[in-house]
C-alpha positions as CSV (number, residue, x, y, z in Angstrom):
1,X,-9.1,-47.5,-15.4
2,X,-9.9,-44.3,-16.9
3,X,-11.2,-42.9,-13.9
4,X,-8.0,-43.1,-12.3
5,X,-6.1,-41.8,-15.5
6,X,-8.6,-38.7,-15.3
7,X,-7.7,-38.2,-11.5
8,X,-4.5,-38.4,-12.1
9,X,-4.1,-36.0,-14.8
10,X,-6.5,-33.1,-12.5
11,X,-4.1,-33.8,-9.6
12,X,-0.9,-33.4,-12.0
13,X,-2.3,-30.3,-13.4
14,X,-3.7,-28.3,-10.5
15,X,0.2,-29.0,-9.1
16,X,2.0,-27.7,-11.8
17,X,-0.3,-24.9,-12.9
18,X,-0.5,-23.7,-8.9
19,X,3.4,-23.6,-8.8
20,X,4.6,-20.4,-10.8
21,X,1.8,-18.6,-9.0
22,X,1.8,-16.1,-6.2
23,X,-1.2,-16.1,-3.7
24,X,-4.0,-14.4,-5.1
25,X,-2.7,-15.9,-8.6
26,X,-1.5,-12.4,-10.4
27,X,2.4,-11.6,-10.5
28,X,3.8,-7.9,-10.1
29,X,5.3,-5.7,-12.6
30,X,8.8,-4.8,-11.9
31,X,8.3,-1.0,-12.6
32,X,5.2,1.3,-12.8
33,X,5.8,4.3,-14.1
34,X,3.7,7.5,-13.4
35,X,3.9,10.5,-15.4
36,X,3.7,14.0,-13.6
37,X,3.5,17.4,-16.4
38,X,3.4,20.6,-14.8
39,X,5.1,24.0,-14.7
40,X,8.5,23.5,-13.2
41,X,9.4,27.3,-12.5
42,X,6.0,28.5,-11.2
43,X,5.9,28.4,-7.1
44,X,4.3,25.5,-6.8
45,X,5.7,24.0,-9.5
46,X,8.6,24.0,-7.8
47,X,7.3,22.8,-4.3
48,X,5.4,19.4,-6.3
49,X,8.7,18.6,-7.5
50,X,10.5,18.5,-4.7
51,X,7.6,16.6,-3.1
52,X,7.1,13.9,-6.1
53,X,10.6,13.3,-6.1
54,X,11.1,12.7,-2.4
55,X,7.8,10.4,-2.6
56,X,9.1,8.6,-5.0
57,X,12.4,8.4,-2.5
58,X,10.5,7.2,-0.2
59,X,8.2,4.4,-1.3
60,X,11.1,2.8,-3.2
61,X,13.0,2.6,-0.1
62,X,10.3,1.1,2.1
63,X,10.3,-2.7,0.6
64,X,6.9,-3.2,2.4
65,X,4.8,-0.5,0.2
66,X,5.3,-1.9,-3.7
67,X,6.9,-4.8,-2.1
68,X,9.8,-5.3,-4.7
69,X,8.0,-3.4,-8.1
70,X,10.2,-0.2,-8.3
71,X,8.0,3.3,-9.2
72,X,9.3,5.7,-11.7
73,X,7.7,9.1,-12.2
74,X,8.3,10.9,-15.4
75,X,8.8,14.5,-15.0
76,X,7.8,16.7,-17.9
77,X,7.6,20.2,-18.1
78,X,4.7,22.1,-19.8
79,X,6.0,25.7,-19.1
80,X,2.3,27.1,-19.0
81,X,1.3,26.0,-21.8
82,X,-1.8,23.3,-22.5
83,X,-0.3,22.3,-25.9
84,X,3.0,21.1,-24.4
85,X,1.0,19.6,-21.8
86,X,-1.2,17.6,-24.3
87,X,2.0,16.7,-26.3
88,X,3.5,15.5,-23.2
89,X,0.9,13.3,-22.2
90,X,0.5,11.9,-25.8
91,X,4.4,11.4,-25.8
92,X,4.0,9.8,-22.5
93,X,1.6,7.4,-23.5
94,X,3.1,6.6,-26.3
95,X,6.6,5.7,-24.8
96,X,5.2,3.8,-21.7
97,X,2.3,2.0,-22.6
């Protein structure tokens, strides 16, 4: 009788723990946000920009690349300078992690 109380508990357990799962048993975040610092009025400051925001355009719109998680880049500007660009990475990590 216990026997059958054991292989009835696995088989009630493997059901209900295999339910809420995906396929490869992780779930995706619903946003993953990337942070970009950089000089915004240098050259090619100014060409990245363009080119991370229209990126970002683009894989949002195309369902089959993130495949519903949503990316958000977080523009900051250093204006040439490494200590705003430290402080902006710190800040970023601080706020998104």
């Amino acid at each position: 009788m216990n026997v059958v109380w054991i292989i009835v508990s696995c088989i009630v357990c493997f059901g209900v723990c295999s339910d809420g799962l995906s396929g490869n048993g992780t779930s995706r975040p619903a946003v993953v946000n990337v942070g970009a610092i950089f000089t915004f009025d240098s050259t090619i400051g100014r060409a990245a920009k363009i080119a991370i925001q229209e990126a970002v355009k683009d894989v949002n719109s195309n369902s089959s690349v993130l495949q519903g998680t949503k990316l958000v880049v977080q523009l900051q500007n250093s204006n040439c300078s490494g200590f705003l660009g430290m402080v902006g990475g710190t800040l970023f990590t601080v706020h998104f992690l």
